[in-house]
N, C-alpha and C positions, 0 to 999 in steps of 0.2 A: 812737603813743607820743610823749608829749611830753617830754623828758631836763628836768632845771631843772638847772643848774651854775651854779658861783661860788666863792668860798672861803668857809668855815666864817664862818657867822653871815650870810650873806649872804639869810637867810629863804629856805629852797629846801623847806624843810620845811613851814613855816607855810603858805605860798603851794602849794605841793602839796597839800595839807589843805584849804585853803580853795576851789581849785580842784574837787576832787574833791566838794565839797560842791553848788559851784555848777553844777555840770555831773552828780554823779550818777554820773560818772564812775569805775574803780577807782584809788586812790591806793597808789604802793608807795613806801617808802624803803631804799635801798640799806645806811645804816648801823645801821639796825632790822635789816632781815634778817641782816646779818653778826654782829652782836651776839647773835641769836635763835640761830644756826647756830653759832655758835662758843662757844654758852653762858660769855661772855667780853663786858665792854665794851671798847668801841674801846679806852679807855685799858690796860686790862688785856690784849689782844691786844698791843699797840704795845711793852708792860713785856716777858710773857713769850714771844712769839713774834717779836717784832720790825717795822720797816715792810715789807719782805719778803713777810712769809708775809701781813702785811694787804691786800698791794696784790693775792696772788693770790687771796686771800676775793673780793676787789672783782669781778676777772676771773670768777670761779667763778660769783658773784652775777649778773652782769650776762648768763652764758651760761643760769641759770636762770629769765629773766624770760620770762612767758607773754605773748603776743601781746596779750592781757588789758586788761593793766597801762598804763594812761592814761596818770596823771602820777605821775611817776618823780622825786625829789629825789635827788639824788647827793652823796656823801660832795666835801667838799672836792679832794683828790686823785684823786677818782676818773677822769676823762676824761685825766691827766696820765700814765698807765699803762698799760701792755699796748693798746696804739693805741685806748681805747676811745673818745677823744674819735670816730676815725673810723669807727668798730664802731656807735658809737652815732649817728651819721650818715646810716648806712647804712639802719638799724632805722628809724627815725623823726624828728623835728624837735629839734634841741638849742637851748634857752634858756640865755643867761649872763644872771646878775643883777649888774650890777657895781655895785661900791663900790672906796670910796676905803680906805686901808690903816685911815685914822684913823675912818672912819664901822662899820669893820668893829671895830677895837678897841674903840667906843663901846658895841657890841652884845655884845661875848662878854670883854670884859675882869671881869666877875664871875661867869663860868665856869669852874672851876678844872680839868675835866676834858680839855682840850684837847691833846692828848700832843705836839705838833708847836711848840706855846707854851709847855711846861714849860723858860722861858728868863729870866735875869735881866733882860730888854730883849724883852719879848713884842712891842710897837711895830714894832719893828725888824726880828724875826721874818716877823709878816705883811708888813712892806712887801718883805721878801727874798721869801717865795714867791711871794706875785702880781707881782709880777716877772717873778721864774721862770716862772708860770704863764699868764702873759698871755695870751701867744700863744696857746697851744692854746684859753684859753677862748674867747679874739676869734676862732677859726676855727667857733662854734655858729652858727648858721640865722639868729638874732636876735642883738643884743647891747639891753637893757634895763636904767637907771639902777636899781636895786635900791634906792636910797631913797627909796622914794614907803610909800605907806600900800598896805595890801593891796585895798583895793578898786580902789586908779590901778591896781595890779599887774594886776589881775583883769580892770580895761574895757582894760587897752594887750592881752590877751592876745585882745579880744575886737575890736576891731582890728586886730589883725594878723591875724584868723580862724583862732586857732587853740580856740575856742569856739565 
């Protein structure tokens, strides 16, 4: 199992997709299946259930993944709760894709669904949580600049031998 983490917009998805292509591999994403299970979008969980009950979806999600499951994209917070960043260390190889606060706001600032950015200073927002966040993500297997195009993504993953 290969985890991809990062903050939101950090292509954990795209690059999990595109992996699973190239490899053949099965592709799962964490905020699909919650979404799928909780017949709820993120945003709509985050409204009427709160962060809360989302982070223990995450937990729930991450206890039902089958051995299976290749490349795994993870919700923004997900590694940041219920110790999954170490859970999921445990299981298999964790990838951080990092970006810069402003290269991530580049990417998802005409995405209106982001419940954690429903702020009058969304900028400001992301640079608070990966802050926040750092740490835990810098504790994954690898840490990889998350601004390259998806193929650099694709041949660094294939140097590192995790292809």
């Amino acid at each position: 199992m290969v985890f991809l983490v990062g903050m939101m917009g950090a292509g954990k998805t795209s690059l999990g997709k595109s992996l699973a292509k190239q490899t053949g591999l099965p592709f799962f994403d964490t905020d699909a299946y919650i979404k799928v299970q909780a017949g709820q979008s993120i945003t709509e969980i985050f409204s009427t259930k709160g962060e809360a009950a989302f982070r223990e979806m995450e937990e729930e999600c991450f206890h039902a993944l089958t051995p299976n499951a290749q490349w795994i994209a993870t919700g923004g917070g997900f590694p940041c709760f219920n110790d999954l960043m170490v859970k999921m260390k445990q299981r298999g190889t964790v990838v951080y894709l990092k970006l810069t606060p402003e290269e991530l706001y580049a990417r998802i600032q005409s995405v209106a669904n982001r419940p954690l950015l429903q702020t009058s200073h969304p900028l400001n927002e992301l640079s608070r949580l990966l802050k926040e966040r750092a740490e835990i993500y810098e504790m994954a297997d690898f840490v990889i600049k998350g601004n390259q195009s998806t193929d650099n993504l694709v041949k660094e993953f294939q140097q590192l031998g995790l292809i």
